[in-house]
PyMOL CGO cylinders between C-alpha atoms (Angstrom):
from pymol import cmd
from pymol.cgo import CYLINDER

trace = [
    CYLINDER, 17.31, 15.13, 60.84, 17.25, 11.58, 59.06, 0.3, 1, 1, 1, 1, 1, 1,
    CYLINDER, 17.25, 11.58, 59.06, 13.94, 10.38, 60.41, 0.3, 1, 1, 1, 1, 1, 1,
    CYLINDER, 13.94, 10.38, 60.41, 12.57, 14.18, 59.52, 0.3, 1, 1, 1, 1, 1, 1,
    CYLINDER, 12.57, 14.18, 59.52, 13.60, 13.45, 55.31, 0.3, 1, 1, 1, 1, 1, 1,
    CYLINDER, 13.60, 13.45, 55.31, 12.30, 10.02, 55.79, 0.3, 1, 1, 1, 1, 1, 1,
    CYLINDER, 12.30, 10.02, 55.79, 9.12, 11.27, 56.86, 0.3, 1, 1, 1, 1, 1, 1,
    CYLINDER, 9.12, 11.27, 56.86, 8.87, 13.40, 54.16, 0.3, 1, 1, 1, 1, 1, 1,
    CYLINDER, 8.87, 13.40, 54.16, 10.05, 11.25, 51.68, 0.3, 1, 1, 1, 1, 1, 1,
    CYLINDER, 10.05, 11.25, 51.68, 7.23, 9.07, 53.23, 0.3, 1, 1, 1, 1, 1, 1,
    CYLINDER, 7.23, 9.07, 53.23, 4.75, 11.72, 52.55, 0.3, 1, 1, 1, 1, 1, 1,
    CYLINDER, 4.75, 11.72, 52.55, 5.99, 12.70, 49.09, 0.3, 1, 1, 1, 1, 1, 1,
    CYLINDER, 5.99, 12.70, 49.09, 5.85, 9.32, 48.03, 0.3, 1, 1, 1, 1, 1, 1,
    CYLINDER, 5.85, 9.32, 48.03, 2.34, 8.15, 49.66, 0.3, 1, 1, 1, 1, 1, 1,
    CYLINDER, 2.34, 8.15, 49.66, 1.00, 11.68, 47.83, 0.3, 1, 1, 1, 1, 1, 1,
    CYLINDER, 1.00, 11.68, 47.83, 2.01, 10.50, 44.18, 0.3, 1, 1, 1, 1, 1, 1,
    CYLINDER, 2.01, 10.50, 44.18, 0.80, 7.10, 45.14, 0.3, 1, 1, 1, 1, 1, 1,
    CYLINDER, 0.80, 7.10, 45.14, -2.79, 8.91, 46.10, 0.3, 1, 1, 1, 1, 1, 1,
    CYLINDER, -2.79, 8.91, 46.10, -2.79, 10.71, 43.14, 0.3, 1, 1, 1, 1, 1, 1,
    CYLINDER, -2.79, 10.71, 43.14, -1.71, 7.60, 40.91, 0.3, 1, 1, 1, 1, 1, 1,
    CYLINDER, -1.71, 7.60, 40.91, -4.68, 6.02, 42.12, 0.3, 1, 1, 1, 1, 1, 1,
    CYLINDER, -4.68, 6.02, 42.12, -7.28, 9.16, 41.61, 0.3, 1, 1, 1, 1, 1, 1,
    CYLINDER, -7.28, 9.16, 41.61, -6.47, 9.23, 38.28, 0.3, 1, 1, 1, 1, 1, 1,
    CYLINDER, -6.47, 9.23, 38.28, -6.70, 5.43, 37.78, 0.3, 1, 1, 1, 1, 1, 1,
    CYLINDER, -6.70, 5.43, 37.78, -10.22, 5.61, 39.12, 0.3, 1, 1, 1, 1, 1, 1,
    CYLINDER, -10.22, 5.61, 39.12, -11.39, 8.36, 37.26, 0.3, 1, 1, 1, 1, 1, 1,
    CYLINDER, -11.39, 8.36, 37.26, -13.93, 7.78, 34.68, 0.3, 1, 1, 1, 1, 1, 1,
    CYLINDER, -13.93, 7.78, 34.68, -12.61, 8.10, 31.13, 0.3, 1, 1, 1, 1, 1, 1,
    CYLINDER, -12.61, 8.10, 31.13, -14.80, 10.80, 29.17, 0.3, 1, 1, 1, 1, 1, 1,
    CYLINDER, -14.80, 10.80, 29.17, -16.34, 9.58, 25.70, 0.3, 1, 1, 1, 1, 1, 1,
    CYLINDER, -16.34, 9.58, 25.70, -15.81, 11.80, 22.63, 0.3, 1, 1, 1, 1, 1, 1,
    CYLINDER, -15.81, 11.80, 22.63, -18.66, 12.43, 20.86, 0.3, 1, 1, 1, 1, 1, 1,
    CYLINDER, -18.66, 12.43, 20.86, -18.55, 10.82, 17.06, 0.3, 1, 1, 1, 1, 1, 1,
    CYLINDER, -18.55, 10.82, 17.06, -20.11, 11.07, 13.70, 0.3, 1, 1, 1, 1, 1, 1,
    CYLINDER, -20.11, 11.07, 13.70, -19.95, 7.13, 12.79, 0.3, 1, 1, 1, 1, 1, 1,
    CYLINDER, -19.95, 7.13, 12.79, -20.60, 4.86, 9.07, 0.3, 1, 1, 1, 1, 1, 1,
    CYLINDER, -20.60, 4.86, 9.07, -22.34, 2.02, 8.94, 0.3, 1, 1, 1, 1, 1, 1,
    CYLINDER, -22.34, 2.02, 8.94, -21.98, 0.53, 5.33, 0.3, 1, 1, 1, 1, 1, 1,
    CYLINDER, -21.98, 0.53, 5.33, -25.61, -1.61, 5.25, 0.3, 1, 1, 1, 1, 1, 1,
    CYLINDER, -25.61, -1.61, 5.25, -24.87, -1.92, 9.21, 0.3, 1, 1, 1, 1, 1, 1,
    CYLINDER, -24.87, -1.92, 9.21, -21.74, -4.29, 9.14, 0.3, 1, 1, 1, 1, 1, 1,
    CYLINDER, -21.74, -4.29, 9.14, -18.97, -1.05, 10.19, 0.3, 1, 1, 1, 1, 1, 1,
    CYLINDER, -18.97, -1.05, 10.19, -17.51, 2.23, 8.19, 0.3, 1, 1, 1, 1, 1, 1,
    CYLINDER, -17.51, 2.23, 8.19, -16.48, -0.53, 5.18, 0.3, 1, 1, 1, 1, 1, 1,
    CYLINDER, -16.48, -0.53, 5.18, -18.33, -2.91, 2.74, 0.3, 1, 1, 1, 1, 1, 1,
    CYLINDER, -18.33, -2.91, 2.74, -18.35, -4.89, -0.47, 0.3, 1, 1, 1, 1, 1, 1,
    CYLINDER, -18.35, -4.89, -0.47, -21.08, -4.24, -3.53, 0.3, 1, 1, 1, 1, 1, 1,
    CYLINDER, -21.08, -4.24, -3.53, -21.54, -5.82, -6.85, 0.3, 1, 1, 1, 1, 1, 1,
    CYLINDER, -21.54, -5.82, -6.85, -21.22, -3.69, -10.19, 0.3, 1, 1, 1, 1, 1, 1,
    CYLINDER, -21.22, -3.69, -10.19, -24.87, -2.49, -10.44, 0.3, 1, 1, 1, 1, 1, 1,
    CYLINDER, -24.87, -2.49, -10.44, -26.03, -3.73, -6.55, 0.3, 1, 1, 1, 1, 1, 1,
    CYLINDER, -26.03, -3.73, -6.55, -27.05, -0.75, -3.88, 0.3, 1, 1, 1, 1, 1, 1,
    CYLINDER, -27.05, -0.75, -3.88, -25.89, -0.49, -0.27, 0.3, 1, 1, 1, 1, 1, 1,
    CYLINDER, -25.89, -0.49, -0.27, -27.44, 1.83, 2.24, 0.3, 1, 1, 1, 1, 1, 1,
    CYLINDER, -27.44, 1.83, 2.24, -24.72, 4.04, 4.21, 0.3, 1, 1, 1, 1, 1, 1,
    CYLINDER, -24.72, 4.04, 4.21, -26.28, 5.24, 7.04, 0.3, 1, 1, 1, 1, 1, 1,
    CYLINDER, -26.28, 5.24, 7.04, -24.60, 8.09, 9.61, 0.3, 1, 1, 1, 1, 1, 1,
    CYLINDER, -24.60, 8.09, 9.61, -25.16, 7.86, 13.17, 0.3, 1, 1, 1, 1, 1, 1,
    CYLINDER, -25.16, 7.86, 13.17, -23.84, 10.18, 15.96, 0.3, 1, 1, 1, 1, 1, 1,
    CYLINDER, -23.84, 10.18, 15.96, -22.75, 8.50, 19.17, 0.3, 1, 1, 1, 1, 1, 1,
    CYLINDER, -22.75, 8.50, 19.17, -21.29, 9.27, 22.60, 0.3, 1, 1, 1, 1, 1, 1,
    CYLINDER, -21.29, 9.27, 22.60, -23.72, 12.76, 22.60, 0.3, 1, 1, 1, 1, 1, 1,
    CYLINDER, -23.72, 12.76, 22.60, -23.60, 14.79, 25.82, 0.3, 1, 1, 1, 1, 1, 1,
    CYLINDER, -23.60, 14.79, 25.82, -26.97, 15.80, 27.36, 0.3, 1, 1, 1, 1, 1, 1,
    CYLINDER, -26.97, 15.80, 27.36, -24.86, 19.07, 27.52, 0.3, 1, 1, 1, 1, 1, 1,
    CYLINDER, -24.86, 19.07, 27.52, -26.33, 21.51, 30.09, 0.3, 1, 1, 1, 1, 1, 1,
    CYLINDER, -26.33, 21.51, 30.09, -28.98, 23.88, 28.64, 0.3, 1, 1, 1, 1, 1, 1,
    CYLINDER, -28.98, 23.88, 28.64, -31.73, 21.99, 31.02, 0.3, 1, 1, 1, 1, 1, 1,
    CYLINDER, -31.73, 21.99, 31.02, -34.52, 21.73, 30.02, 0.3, 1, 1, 1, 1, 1, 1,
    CYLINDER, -34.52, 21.73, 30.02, -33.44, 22.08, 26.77, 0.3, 1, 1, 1, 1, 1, 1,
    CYLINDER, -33.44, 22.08, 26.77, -30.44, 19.32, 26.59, 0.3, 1, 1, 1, 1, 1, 1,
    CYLINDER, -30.44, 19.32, 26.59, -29.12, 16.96, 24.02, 0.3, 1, 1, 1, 1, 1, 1,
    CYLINDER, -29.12, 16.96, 24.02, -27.86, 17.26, 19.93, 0.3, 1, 1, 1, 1, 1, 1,
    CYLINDER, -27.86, 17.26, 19.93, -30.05, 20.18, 18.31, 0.3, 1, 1, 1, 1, 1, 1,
    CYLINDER, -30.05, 20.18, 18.31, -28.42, 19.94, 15.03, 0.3, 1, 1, 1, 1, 1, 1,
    CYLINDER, -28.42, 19.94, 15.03, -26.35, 17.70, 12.58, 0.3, 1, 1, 1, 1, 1, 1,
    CYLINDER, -26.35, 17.70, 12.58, -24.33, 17.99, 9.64, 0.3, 1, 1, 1, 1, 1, 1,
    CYLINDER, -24.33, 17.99, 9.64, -22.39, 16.42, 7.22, 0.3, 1, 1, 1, 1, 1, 1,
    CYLINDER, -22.39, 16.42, 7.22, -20.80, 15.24, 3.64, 0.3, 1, 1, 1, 1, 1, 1,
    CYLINDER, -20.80, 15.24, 3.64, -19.62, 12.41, 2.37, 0.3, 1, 1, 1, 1, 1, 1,
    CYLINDER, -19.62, 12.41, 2.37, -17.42, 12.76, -1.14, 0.3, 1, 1, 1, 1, 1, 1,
    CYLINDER, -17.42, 12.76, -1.14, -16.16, 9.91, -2.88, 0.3, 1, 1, 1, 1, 1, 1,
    CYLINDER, -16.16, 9.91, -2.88, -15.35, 8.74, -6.96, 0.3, 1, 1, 1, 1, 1, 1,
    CYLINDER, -15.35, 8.74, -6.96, -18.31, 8.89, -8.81, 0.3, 1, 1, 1, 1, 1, 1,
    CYLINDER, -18.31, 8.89, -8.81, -17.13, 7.29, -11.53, 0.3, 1, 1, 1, 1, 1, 1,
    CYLINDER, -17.13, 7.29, -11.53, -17.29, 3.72, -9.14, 0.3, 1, 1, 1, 1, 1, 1,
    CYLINDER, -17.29, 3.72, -9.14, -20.34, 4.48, -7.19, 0.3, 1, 1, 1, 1, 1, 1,
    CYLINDER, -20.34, 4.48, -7.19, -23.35, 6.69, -7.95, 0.3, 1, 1, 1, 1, 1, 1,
    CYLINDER, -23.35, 6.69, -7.95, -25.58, 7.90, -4.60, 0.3, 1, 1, 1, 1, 1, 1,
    CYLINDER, -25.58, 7.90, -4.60, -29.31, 8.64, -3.57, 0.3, 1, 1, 1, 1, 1, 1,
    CYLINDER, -29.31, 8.64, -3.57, -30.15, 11.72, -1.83, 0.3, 1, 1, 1, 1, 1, 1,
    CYLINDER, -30.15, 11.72, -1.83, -29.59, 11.81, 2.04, 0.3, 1, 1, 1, 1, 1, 1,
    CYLINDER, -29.59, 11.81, 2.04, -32.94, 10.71, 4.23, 0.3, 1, 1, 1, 1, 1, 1,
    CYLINDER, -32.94, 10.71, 4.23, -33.25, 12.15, 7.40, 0.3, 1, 1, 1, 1, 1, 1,
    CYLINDER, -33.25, 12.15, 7.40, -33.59, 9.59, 10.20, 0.3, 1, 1, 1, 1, 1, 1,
    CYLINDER, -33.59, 9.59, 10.20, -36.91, 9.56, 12.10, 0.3, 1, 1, 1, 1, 1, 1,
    CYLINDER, -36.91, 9.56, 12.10, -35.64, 12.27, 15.02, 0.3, 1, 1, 1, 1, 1, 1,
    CYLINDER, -35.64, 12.27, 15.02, -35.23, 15.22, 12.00, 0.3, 1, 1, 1, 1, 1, 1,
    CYLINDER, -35.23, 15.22, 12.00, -38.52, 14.44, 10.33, 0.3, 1, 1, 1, 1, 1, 1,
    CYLINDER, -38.52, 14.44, 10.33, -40.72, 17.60, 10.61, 0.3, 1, 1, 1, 1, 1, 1,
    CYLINDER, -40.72, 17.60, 10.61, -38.86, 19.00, 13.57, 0.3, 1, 1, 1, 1, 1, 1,
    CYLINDER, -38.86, 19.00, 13.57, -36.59, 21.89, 12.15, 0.3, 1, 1, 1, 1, 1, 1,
    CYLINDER, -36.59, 21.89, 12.15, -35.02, 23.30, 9.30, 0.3, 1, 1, 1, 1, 1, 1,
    CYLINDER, -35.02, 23.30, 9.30, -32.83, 21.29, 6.77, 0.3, 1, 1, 1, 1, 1, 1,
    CYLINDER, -32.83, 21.29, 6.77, -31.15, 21.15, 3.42, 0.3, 1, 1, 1, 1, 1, 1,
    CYLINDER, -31.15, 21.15, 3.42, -29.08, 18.38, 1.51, 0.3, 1, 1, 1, 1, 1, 1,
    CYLINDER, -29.08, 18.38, 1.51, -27.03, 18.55, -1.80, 0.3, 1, 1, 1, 1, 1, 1,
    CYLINDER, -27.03, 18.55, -1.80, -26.49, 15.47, -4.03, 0.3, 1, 1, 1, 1, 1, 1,
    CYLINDER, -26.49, 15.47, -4.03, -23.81, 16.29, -6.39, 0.3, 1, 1, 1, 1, 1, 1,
    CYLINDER, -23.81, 16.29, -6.39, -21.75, 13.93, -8.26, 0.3, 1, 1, 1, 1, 1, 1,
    CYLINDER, -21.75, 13.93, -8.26, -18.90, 12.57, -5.90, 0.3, 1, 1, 1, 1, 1, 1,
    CYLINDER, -18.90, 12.57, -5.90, -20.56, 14.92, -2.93, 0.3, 1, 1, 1, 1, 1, 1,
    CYLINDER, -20.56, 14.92, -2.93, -23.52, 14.10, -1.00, 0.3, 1, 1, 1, 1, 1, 1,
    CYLINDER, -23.52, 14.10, -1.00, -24.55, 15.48, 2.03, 0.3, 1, 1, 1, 1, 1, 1,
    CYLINDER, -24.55, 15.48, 2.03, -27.11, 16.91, 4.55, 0.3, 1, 1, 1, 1, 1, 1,
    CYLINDER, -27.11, 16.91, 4.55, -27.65, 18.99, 7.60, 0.3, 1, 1, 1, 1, 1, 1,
    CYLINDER, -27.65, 18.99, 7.60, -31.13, 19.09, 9.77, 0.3, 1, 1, 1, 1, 1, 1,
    CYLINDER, -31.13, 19.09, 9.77, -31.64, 20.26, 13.32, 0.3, 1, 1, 1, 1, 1, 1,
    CYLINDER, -31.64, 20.26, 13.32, -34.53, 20.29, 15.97, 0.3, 1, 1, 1, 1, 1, 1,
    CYLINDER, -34.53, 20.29, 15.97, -34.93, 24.16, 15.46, 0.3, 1, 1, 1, 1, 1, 1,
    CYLINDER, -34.93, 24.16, 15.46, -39.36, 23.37, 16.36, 0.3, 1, 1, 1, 1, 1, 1,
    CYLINDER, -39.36, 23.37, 16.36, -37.87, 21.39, 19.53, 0.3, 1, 1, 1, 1, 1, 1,
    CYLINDER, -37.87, 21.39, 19.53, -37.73, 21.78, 23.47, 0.3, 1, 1, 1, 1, 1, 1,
    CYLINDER, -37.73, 21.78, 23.47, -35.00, 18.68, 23.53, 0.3, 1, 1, 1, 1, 1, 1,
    CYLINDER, -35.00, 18.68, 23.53, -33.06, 16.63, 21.62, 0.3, 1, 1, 1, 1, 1, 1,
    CYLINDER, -33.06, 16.63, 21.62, -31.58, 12.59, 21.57, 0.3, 1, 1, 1, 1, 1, 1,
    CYLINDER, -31.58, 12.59, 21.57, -28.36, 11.90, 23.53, 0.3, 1, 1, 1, 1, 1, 1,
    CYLINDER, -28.36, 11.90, 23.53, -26.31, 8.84, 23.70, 0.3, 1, 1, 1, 1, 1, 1,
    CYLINDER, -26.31, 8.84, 23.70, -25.37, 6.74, 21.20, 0.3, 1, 1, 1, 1, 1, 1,
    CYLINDER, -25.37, 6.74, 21.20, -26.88, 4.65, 17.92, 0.3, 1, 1, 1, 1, 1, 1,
    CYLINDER, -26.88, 4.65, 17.92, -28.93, 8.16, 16.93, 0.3, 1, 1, 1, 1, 1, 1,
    CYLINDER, -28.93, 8.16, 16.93, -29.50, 7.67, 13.62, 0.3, 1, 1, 1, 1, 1, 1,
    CYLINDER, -29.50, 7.67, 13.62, -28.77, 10.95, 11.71, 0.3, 1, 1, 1, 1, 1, 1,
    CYLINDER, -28.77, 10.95, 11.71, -29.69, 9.99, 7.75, 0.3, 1, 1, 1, 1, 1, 1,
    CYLINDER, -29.69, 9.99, 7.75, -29.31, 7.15, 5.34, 0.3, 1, 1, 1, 1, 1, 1,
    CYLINDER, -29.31, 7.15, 5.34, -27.96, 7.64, 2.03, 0.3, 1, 1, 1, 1, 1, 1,
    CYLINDER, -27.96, 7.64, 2.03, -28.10, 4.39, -0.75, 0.3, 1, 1, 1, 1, 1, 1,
    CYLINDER, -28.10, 4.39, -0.75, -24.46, 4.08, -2.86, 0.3, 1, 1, 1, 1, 1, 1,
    CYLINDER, -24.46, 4.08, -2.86, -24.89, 1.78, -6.29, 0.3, 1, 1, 1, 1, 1, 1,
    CYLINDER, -24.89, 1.78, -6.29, -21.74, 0.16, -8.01, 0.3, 1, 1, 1, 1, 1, 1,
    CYLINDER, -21.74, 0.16, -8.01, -21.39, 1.20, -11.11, 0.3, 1, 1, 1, 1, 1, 1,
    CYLINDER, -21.39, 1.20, -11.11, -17.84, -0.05, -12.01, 0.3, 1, 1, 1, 1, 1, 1,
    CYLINDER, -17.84, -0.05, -12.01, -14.96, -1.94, -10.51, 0.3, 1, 1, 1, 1, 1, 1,
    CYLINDER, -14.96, -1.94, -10.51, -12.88, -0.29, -7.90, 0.3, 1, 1, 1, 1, 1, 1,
    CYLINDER, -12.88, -0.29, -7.90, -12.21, 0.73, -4.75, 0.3, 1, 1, 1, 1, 1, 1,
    CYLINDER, -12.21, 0.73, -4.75, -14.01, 4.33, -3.29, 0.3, 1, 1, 1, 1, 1, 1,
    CYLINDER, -14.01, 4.33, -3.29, -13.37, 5.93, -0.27, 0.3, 1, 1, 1, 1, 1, 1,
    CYLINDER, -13.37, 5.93, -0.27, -16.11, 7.80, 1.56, 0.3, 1, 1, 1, 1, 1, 1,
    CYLINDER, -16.11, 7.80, 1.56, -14.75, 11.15, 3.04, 0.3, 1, 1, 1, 1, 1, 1,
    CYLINDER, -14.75, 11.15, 3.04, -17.11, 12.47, 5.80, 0.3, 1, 1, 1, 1, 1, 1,
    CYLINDER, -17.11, 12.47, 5.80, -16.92, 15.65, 6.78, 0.3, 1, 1, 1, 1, 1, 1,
    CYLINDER, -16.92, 15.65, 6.78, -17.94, 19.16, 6.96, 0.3, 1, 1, 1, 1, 1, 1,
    CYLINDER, -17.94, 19.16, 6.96, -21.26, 20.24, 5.10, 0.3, 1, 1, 1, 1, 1, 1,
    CYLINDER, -21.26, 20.24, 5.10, -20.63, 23.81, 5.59, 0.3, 1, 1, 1, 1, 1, 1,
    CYLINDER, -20.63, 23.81, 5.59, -17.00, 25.21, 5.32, 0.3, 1, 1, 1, 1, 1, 1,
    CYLINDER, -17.00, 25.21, 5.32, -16.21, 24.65, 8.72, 0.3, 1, 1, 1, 1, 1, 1,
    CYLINDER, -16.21, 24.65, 8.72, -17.61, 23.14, 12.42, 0.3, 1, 1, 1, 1, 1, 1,
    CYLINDER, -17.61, 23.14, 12.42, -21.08, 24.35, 14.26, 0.3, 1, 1, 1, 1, 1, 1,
    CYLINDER, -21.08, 24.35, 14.26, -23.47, 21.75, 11.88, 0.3, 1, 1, 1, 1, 1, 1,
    CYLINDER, -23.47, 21.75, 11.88, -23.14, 19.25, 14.85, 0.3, 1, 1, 1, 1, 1, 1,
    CYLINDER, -23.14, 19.25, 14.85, -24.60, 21.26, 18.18, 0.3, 1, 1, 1, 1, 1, 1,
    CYLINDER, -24.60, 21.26, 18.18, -26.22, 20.50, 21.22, 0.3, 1, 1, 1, 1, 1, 1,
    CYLINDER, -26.22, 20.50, 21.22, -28.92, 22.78, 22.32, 0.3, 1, 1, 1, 1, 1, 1,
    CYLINDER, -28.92, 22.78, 22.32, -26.56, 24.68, 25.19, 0.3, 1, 1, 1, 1, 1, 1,
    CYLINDER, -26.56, 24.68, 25.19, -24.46, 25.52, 21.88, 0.3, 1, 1, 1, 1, 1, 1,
    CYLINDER, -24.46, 25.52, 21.88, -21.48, 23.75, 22.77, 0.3, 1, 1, 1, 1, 1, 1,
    CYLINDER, -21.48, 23.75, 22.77, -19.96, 22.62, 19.15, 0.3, 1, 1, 1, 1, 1, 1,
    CYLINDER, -19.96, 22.62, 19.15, -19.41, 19.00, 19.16, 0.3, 1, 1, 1, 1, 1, 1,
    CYLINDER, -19.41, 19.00, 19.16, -17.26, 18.91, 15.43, 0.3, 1, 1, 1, 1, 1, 1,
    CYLINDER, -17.26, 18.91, 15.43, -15.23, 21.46, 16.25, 0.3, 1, 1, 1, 1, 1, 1,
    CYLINDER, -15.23, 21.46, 16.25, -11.95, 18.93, 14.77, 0.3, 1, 1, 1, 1, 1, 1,
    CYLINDER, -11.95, 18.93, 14.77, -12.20, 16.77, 11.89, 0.3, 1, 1, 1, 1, 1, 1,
    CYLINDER, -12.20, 16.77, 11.89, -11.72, 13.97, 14.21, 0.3, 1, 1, 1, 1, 1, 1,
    CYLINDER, -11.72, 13.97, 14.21, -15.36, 14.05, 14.86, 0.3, 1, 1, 1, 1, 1, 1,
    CYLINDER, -15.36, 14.05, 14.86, -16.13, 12.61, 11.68, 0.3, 1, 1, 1, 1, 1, 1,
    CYLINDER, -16.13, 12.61, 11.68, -15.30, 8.94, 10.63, 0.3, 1, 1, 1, 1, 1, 1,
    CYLINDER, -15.30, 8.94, 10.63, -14.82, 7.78, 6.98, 0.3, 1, 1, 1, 1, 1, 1,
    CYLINDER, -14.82, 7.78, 6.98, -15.64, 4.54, 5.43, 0.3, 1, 1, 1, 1, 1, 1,
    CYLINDER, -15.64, 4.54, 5.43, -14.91, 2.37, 2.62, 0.3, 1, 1, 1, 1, 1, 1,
    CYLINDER, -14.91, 2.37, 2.62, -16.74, 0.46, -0.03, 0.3, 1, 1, 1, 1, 1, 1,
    CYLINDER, -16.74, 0.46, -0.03, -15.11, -2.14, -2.50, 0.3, 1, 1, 1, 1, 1, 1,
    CYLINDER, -15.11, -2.14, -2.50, -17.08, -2.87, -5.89, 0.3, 1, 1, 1, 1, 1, 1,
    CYLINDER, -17.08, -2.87, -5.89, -16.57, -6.17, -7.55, 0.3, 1, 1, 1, 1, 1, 1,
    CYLINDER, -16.57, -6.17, -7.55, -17.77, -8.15, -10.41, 0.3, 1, 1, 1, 1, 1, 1,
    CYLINDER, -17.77, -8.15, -10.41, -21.23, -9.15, -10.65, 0.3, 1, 1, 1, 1, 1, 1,
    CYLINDER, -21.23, -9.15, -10.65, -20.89, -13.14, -10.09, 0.3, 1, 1, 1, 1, 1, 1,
    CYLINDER, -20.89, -13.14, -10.09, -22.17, -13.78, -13.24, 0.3, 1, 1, 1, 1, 1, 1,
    CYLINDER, -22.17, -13.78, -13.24, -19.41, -11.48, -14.74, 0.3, 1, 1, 1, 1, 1, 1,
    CYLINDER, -19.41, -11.48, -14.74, -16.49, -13.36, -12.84, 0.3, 1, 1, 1, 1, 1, 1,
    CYLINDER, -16.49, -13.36, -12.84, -18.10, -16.74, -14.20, 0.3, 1, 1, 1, 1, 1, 1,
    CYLINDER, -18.10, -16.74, -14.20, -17.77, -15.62, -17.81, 0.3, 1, 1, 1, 1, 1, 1,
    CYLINDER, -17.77, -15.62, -17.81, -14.28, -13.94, -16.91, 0.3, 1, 1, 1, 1, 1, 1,
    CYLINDER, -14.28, -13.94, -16.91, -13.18, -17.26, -15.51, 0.3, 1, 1, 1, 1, 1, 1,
    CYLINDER, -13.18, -17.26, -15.51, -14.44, -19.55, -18.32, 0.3, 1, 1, 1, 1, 1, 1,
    CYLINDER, -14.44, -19.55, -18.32, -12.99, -17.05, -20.58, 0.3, 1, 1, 1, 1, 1, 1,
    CYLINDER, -12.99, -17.05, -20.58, -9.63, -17.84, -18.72, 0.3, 1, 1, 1, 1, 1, 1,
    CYLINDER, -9.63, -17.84, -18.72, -9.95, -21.74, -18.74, 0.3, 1, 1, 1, 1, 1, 1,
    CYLINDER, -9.95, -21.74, -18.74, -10.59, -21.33, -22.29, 0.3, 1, 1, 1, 1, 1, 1,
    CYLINDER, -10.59, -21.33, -22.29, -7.85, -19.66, -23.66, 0.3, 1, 1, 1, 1, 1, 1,
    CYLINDER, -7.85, -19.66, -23.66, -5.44, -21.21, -21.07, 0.3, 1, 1, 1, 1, 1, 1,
    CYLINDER, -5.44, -21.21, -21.07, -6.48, -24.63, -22.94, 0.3, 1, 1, 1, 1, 1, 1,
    CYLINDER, -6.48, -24.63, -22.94, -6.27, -22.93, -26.32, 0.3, 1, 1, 1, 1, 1, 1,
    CYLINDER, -6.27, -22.93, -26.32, -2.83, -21.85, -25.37, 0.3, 1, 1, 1, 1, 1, 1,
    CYLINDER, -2.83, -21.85, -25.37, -1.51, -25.31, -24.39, 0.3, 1, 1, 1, 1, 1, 1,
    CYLINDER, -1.51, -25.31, -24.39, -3.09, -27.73, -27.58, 0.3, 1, 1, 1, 1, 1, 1,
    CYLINDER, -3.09, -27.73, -27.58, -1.44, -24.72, -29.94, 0.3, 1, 1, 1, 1, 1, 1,
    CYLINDER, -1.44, -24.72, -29.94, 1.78, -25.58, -28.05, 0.3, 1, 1, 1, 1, 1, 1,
    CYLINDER, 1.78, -25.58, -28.05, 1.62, -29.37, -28.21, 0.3, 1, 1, 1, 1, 1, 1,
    CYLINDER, 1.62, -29.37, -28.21, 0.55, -28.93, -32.04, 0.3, 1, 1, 1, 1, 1, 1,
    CYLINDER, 0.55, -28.93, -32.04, 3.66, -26.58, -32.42, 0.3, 1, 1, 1, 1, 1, 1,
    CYLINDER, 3.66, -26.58, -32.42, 6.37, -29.14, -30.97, 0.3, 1, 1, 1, 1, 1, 1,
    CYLINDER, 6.37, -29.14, -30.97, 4.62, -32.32, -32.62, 0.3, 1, 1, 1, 1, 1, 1,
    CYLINDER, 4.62, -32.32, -32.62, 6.96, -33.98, -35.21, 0.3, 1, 1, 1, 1, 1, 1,
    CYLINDER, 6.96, -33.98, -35.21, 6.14, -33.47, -39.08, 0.3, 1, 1, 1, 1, 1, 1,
    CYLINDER, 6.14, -33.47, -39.08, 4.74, -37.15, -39.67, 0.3, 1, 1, 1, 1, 1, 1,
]
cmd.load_cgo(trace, "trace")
């Protein structure tokens, strides 16, 4: 009876061990992603009052999905909002994959830009990652920090599809939002900081002149 529940205990235990080891091995599935590049150096960046930055969008981690032969992203969508009274933007430009191949539309609003394009005149579309989606060029117009808020460009998921129709934005986890820090022009923070050293020496001969003796 002993060596039977050690047997089985055997087998119970070299079963978890199997399956332990299945799911170590198994390959860890991508999620597909909307990412920022602020002028190509990550979702955040750091601008000069009255200097641009291109902000481009790229998807990443596409399935080829499985409408064969018609596979990979058919459409895209987006919109980025953010304070327009520190950064002023361009309209969106299509990357070189949604020139001419479908139907699109773009808004450029103040503090909301956006656009959405798809491959509508297409048998296929790009899958993978680094697709370039569109570019869009933010100028600093005061000091401050603005946050840029991607997401939806309609009220709700189905912009970003593949051509089988699965919906790749279907949380808002899809999208990833970025960052851009205006300073002052260098010029500006010279004259700020001689300004500084300037008064700061004012400050100190008025002091010495104060606590002088009467002669």
């Amino acid at each position: 009876m002993r060596s039977t529940q050690s047997l089985q205990l055997a087998k119970t235990a070299l079963a978890a061990l199997s399956v332990a080891g299945l799911l170590a091995s198994a390959p860890a599935f991508a999620v597909p992603s909307m990412n920022i590049q602020v002028d190509g150096g990550g979702p955040n960046g750091t601008i000069a009052t009255g200097e641009t930055v291109t902000v481009s969008l790229y998807g990443n981690d596409i399935p080829v999905g499985g409408g064969a032969p018609n596979d990979g992203l058919f459409g895209f969508g987006f919109a980025i909002t953010f304070n327009d009274s520190i950064l002023d933007s361009s309209a969106a430009i299509a990357g070189p994959l949604w020139v001419g191949t479908g139907f699109d539309d773009s808004r450029n609003d103040p503090g909301d830009v956006g656009m959405t394009a798809n491959r509508f005149f297409m048998a296929d579309g790009p899958d993978g990652d680094d697709i370039l989606l569109a570019s869009i060029d933010f100028t600093g117009l005061t000091v401050g920090l603005a946050s840029l808020s991607v997401g939806y460009y309609t009220l709700g998921s189905g912009d970003n599809i593949l051509f089988d129709g699965t919906v790749l934005d279907g949380s808002p986890n899809f999208f990833e939002s970025g960052l851009i820090e205006v300073i002052p022009e260098p010029q500006t923070a010279l004259l700020l900081g001689l300004g500084l050293t300037l008064f700061a020496t004012r400050r100190a001969s008025a002091r010495q002149q104060a606590t002088r003796p009467a002669a």
